[in-house]
DRENMI-13249 format. One record per residue (C-alpha): y, x, z. Coordinates in nm, 4 decimals, padded with zeros to 6 digits. Each point is the difference from the previous one (the first is absolute). Layout:
((Y, X, Z)),
...
END
This chain:
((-01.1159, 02.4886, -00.8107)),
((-00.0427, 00.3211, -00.1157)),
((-00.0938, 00.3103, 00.1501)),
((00.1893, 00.3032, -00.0221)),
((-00.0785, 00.3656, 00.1183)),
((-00.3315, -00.1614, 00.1246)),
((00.2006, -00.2033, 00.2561)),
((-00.0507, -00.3746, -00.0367)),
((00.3099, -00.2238, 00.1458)),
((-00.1578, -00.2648, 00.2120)),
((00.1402, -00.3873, -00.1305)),
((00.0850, -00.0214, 00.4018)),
((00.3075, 00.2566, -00.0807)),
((00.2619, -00.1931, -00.1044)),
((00.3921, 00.0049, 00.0129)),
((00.1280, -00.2591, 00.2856)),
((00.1490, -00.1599, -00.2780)),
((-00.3500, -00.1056, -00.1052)),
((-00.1242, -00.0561, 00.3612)),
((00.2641, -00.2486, -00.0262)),
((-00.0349, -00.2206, -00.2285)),
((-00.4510, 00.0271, 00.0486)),
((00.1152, -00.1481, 00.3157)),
((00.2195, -00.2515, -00.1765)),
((-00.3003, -00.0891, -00.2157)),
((-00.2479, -00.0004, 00.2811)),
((00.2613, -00.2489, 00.2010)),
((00.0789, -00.2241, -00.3699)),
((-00.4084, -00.0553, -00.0507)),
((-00.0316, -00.1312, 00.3635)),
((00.1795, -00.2855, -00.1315)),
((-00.2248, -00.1006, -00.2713)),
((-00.3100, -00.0280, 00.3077)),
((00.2145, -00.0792, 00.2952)),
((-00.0197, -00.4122, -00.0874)),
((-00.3426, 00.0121, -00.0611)),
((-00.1315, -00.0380, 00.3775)),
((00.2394, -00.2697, 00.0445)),
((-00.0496, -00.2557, -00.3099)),
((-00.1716, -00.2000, 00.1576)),
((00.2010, 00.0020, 00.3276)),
((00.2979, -00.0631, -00.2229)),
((-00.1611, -00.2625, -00.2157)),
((-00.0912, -00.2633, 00.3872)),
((00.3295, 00.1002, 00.1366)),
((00.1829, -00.0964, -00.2903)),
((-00.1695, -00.2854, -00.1383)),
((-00.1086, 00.1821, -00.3257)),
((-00.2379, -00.0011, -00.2330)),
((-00.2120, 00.2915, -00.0764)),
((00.0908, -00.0325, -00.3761)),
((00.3819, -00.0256, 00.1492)),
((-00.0551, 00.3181, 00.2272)),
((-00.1936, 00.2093, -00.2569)),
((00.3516, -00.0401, -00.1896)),
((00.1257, 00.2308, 00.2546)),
((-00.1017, 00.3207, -00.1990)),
((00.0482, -00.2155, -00.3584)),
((00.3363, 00.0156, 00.0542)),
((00.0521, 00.3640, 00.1778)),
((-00.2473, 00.1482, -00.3214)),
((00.1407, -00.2412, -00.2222)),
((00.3432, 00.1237, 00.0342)),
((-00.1046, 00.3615, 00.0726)),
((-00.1627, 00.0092, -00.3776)),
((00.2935, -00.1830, -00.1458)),
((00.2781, 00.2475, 00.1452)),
((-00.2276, 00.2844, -00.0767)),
((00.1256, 00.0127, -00.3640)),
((00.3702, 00.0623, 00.0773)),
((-00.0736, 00.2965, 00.3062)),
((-00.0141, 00.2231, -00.2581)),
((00.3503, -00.0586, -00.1137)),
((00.1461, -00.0759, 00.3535)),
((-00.1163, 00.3218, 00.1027)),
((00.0670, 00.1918, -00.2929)),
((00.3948, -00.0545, 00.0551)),
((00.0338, -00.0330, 00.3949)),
((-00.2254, 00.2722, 00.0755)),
((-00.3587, -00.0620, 00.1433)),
((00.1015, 00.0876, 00.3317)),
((00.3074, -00.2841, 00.0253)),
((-00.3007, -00.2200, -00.1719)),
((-00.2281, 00.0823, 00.2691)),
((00.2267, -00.0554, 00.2257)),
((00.0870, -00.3638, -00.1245)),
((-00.4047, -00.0978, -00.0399)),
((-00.0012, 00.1168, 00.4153)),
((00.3090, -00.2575, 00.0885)),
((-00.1249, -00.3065, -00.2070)),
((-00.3010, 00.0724, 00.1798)),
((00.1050, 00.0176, 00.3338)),
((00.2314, -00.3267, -00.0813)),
((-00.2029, -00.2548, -00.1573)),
((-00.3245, 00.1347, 00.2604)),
((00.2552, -00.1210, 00.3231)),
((00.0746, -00.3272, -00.2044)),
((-00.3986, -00.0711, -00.0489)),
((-00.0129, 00.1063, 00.3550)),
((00.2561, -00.2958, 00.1070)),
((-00.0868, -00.2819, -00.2532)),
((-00.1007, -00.3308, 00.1191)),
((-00.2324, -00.0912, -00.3181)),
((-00.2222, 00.1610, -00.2366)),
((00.1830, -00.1200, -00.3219)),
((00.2880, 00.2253, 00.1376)),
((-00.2170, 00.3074, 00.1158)),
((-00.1582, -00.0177, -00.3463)),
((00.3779, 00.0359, -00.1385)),
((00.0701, 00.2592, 00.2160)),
((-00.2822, 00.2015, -00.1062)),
((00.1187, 00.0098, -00.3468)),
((00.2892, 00.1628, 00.1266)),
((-00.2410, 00.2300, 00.1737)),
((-00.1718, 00.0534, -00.3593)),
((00.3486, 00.1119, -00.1611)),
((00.0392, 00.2632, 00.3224)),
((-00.3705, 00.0858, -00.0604)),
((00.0289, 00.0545, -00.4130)),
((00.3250, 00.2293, 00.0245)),
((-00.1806, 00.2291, 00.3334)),
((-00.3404, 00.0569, -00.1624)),
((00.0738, 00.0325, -00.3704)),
((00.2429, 00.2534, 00.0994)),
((-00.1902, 00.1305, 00.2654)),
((-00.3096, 00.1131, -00.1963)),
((00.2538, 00.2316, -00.2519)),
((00.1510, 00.1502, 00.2852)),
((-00.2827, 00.1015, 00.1499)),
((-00.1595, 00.1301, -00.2909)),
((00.3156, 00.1855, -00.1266)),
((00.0964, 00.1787, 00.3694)),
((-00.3513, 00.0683, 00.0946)),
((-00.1441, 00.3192, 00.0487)),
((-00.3290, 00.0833, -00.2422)),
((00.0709, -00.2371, -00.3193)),
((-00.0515, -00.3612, -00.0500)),
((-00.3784, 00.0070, 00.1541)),
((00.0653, 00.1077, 00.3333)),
((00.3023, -00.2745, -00.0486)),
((-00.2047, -00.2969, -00.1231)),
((-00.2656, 00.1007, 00.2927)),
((00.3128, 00.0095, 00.2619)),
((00.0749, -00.3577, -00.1431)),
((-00.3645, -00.1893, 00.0208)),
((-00.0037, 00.1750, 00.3483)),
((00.2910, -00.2021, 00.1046)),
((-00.1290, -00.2811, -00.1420)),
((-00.2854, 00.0031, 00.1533)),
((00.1071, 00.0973, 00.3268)),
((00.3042, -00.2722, 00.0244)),
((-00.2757, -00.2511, -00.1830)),
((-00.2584, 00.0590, 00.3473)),
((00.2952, -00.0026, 00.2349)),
((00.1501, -00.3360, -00.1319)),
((-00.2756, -00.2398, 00.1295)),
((-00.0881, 00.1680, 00.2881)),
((00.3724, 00.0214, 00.0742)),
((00.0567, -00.3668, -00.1183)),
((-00.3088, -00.1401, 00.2153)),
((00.1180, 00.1883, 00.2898)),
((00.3712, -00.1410, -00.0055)),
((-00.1584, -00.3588, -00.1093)),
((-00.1738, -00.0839, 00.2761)),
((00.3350, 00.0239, 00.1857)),
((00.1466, -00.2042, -00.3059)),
((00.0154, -00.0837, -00.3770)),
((00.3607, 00.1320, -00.0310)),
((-00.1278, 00.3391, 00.2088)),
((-00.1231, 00.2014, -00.3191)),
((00.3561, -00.1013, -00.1697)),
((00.2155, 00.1348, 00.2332)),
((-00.2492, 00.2947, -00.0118)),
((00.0930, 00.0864, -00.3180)),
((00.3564, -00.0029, 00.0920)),
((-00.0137, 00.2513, 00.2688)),
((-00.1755, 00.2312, -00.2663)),
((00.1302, -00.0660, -00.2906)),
((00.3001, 00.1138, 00.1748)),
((-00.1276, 00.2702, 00.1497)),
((-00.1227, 00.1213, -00.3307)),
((00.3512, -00.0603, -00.1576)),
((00.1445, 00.2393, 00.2322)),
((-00.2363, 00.2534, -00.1111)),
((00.0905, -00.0336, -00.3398)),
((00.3321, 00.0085, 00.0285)),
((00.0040, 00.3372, 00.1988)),
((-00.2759, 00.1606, -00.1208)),
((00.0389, -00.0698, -00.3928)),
((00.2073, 00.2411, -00.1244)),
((00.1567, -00.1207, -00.3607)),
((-00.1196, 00.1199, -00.3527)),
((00.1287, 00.3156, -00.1368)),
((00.0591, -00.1316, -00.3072)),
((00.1764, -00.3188, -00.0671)),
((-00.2375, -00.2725, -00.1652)),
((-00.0622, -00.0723, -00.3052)),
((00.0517, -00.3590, -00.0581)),
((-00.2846, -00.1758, -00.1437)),
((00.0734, -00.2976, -00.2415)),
((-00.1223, -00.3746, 00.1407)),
((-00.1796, -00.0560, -00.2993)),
((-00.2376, 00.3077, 00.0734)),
((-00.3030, -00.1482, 00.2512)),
((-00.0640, -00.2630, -00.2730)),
((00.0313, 00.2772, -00.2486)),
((-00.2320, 00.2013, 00.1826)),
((-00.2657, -00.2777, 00.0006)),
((-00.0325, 00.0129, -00.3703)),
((-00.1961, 00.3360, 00.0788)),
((-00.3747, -00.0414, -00.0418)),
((-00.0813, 00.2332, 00.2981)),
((00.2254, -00.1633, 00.2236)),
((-00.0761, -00.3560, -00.1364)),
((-00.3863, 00.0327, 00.0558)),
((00.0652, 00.1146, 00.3687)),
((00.2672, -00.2520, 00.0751)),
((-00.2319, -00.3276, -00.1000)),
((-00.2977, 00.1797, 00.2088)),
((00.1932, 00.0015, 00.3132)),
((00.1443, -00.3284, -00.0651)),
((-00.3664, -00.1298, 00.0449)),
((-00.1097, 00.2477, 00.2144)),
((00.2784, -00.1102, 00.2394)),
((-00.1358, -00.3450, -00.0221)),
((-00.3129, 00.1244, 00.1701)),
((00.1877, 00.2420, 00.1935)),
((00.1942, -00.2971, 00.1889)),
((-00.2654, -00.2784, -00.0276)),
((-00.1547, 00.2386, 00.2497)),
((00.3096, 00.0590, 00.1918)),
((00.1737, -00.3442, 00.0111)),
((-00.2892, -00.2336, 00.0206)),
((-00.2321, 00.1468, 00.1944)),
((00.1828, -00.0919, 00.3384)),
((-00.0813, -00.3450, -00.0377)),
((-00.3865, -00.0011, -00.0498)),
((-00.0892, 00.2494, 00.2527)),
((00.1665, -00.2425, 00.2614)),
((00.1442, 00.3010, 00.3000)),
((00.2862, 00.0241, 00.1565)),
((00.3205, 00.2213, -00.0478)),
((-00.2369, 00.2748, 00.1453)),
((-00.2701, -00.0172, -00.1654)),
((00.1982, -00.0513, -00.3303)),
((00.2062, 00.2832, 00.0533)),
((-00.3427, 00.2598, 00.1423)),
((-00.1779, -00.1276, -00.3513)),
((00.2876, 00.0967, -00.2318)),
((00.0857, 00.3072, 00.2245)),
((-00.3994, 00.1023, -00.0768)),
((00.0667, -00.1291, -00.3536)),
((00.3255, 00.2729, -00.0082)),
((-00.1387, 00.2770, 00.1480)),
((-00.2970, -00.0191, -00.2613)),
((00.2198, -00.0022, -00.3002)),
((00.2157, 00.2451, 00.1720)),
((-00.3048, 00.2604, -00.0094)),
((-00.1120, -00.0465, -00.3484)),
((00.3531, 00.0003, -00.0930)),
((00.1156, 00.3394, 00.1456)),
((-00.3870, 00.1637, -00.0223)),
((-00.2659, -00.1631, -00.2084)),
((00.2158, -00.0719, -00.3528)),
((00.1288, 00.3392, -00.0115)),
((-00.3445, 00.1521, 00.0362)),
((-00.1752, -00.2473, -00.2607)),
((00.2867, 00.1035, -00.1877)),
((-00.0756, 00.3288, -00.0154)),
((-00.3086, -00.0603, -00.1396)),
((00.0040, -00.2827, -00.2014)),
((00.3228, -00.1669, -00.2614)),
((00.2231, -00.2398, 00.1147)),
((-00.1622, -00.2526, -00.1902)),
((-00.3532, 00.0376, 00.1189)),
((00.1490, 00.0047, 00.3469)),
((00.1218, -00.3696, -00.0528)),
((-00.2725, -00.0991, -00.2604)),
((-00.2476, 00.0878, 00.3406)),
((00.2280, -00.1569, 00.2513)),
((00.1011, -00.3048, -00.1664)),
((-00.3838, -00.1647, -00.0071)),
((-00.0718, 00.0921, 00.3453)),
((00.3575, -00.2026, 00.1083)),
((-00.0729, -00.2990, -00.2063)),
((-00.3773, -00.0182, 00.1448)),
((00.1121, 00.1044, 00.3947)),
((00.1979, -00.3452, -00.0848)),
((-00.2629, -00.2045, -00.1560)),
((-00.1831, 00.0729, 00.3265)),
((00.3104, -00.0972, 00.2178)),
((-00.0169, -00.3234, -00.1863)),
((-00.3685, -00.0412, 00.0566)),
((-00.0003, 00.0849, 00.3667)),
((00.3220, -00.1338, 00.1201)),
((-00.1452, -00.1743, 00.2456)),
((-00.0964, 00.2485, 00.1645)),
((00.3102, 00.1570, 00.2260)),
((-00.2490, 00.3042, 00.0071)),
((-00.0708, 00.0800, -00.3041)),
((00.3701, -00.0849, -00.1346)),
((00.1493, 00.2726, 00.1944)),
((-00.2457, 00.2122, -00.1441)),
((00.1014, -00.0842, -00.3636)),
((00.3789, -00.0066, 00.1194)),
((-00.0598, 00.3755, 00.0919)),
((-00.2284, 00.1392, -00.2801)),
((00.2561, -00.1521, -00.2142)),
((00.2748, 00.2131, 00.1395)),
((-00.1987, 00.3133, -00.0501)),
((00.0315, -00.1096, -00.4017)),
((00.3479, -00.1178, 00.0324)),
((00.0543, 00.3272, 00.1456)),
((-00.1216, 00.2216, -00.2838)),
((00.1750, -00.2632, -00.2714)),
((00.3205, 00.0816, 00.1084)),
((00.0093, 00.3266, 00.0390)),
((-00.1500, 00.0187, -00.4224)),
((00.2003, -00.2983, -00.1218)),
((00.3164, 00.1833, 00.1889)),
((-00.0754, 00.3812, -00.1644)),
((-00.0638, -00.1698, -00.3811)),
((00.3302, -00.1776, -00.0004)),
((00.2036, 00.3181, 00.1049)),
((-00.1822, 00.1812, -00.2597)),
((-00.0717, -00.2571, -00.2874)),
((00.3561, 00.0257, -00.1400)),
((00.3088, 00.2667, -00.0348)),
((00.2409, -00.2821, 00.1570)),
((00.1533, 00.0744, 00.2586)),
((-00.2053, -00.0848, 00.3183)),
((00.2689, -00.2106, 00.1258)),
((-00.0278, -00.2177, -00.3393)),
((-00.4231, 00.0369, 00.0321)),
((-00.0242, -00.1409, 00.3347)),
((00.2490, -00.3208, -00.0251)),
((-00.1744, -00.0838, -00.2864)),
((-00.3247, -00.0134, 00.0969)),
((00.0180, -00.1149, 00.3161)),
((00.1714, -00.3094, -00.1348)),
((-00.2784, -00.1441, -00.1216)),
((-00.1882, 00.1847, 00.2213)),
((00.1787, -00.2779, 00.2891)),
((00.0239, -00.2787, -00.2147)),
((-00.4076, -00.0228, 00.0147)),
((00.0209, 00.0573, 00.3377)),
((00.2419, -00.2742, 00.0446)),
((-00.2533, -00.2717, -00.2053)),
((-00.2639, 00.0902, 00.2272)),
((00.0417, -00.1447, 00.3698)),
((00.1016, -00.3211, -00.0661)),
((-00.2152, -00.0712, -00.2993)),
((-00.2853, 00.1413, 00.2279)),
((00.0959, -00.2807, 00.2878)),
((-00.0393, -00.2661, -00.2377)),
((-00.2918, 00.0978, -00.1515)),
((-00.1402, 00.0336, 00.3574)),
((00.1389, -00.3752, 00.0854)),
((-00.1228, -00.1448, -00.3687)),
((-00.3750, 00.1638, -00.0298)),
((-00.0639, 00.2017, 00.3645)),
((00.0294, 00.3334, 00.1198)),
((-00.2340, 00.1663, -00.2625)),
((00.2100, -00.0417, -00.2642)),
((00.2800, 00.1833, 00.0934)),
((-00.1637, 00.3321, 00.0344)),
((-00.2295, -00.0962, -00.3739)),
((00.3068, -00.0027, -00.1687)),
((00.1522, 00.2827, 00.1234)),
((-00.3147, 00.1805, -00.0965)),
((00.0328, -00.1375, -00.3270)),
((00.3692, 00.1053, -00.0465)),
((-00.1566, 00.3893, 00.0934)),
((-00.2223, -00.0380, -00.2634)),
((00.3095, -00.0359, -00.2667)),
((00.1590, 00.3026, 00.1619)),
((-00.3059, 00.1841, -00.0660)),
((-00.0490, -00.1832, -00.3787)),
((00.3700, 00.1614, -00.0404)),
((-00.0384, 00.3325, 00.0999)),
((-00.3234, -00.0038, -00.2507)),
((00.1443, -00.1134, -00.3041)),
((00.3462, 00.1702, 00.0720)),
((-00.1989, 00.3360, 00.0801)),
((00.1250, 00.1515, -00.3269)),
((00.3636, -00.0368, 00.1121)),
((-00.0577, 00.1655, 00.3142)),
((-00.1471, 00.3263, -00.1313)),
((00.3372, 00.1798, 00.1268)),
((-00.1252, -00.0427, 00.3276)),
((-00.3083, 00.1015, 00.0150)),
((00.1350, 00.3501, -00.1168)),
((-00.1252, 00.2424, 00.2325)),
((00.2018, 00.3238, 00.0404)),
((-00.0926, 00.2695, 00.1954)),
((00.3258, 00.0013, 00.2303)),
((-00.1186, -00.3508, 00.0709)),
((-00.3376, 00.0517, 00.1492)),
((00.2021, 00.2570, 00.2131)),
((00.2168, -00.2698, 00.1089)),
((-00.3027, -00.1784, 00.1060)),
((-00.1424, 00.2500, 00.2206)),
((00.3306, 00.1470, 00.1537)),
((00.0477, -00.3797, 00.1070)),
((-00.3364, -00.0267, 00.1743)),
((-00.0058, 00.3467, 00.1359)),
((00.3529, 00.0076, 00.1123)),
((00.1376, 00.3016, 00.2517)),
((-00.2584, 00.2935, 00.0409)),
((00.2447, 00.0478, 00.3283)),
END
């Protein structure tokens, strides 16, 4: 966000086209925390496993990273408002069929079909949002993490509220805003000027080729390993109820909601992108080590659950900003194919983390997630030399920076 004639434009000023689909986002990243406070609740009232329950977001990320490498060319010929659109419906669909299943076996099939809804909404979401919003693609990107991190604190607390009435509560929660937030869409989204430009199937796995965007895909693939080792697992050792699930992970998104939209954009104005993460990394993967050690410990969990956000937070916002500025693709192609694998090491995590717990304790879990941080951070190091284009700093850009923080002098 530049400033011109001394007048910065606040990232809060944006077209209700925008406004739109932020609220979209914030409503489509409830979903991913929403099950979390009721796991458990889910895994006594259906008779399942926690290995079988964990598979709950295998299959939702599982398909999400899967389908992420053809939203690109879905939305390049239908438009990404008519994509939008059809990410919103699947949503709302397969969320009232989890929310009237009988079995887990068929809720974890329904989420799948949540996944597809999710991959063609959020791939296409982020390249709206960054190509309609007012002040370039950093105000954008900081728009973005502060959706995610707002619908990421809601989503528990919302989820343990509606789970103590029920397990199928938080479902039919996301149907009411899901559809909600489809009607926004579909009046407030005006259609693209332009008609698109259709982009080639073949051109996500092209664009992984790219060193820059190679490096940063395989670090968030582990990174997202630790990312929802913390999320998906930690339910089950700290032992609460919906509640107290869903106040955790609501203290747990409100931290990475604050370093998101205010701490990484400062640090980045001092420091490159790859310091940032090179600093942030470390601290995750030991803030988990200590999880494992003190997991016991309710106490002192929540504590680690929460400092953890506050890294998560300031991860998301840098590993978010490099891939929209690591290539010339267009963002659209960027973002599906990154956050492919991004999901697919998402999707490895919970499950593989329940079993561990079952096969060597509740230590282990969090020790291996700490370990999987400490490849993301061996990758950024050795791929440094690819990702020189991003740590170009121009002057318009520390501008950006500031004009974000500062916002309206009205």
């Amino acid at each position: 966000m530049s400033a011109h004639g001394g007048t910065a434009v606040s990232v809060w000023r944006q077209p209700a086209q925008v406004w739109a689909v932020a609220f979209a986002c914030v409503v489509a990243f409830m979903g991913i925390g929403l099950v979390d406070p009721i796991l458990p609740a889910i895994a006594e009232s259906l008779e399942a496993s926690p290995v079988q329950t964990e598979l709950l977001f295998t299959s939702y990320l599982l398909v999400t990273g899967l389908a992420m490498l053809v939203t690109s060319w879905i939305s390049s010929r239908i438009g990404a408002k008519a994509t939008l659109l059809i990410g919103l419906a699947l949503i709302v669909a397969f969320a009232l069929l989890c929310s009237l299943s009988g079995s887990v076996d068929a809720i974890i099939g329904f989420r799948a079909g949540w996944g597809l809804g999710n991959a063609l909404f959020i791939s296409t979401a982020l390249a709206t949002i960054v190509g309609a919003a007012s002040g370039g693609s950093s105000a954008a990107i900081v728009l973005y993490e502060a959706a995610l991190g707002l619908g990421i604190a809601i989503g528990p607390l919302l989820g343990g509220v509606l789970g103590e009435l029920s397990w199928r509560g938080p479902f039919f929660g996301v149907v009411v805003l899901m559809a909600v937030a489809f009607v926004a869409v579909l009046v407030l989204l005006r259609g693209p000027a332009e008609k698109p430009v259709p982009v080639p199937l073949s051109a996500p796995f092209k664009a992984l080729r790219i060193p820059s965007l190679a490096v940063l895909a395989v670090t968030a693939l582990f990174y997202n390993i630790g990312f929802f080792v913390l999320l998906a697992f930690s339910p089950f050792p700290l032992g609460f109820g919906a509640m107290g699930i869903g106040f955790t992970f609501f203290g747990w998104g409100v931290a990475l909601a604050i370093t998101s939209v205010w701490v990484a954009p400062l640090l980045l104005r001092l420091l490159a992108r790859t310091t940032v993460m090179l600093l942030t990394l470390p601290l995750l993967a030991i803030d988990l080590v200590v999880a494992g050690i003190l997991v016991d410990d309710a106490t002192a969990l929540v504590v680690c659950i929460i400092v953890g956000g506050l890294l998560l937070g300031i991860m998301n916002t840098v590993l978010t900003e490099s891939v929209m500025e690591a290539t010339d693709l267009p963002r659209s192609v960027a973002s599906s194919s990154y956050s492919a694998v991004r999901f697919l090491g998402g999707a490895a995590a919970p499950p593989l983390a329940a079993w561990l717990w079952h096969a060597y304790g509740p230590t282990v879990p969090y020790l291996f997630a700490a370990a999987s941080i400490v490849v993301a951070t061996a990758t950024i190091l050795f791929g440094r030399r690819a990702l020189a284009r991003i740590d170009e700093r121009e002057a318009d850009a520390a501008d950006e920076a500031a004009a974000v923080l500062v916002g309206d002098a009205a």
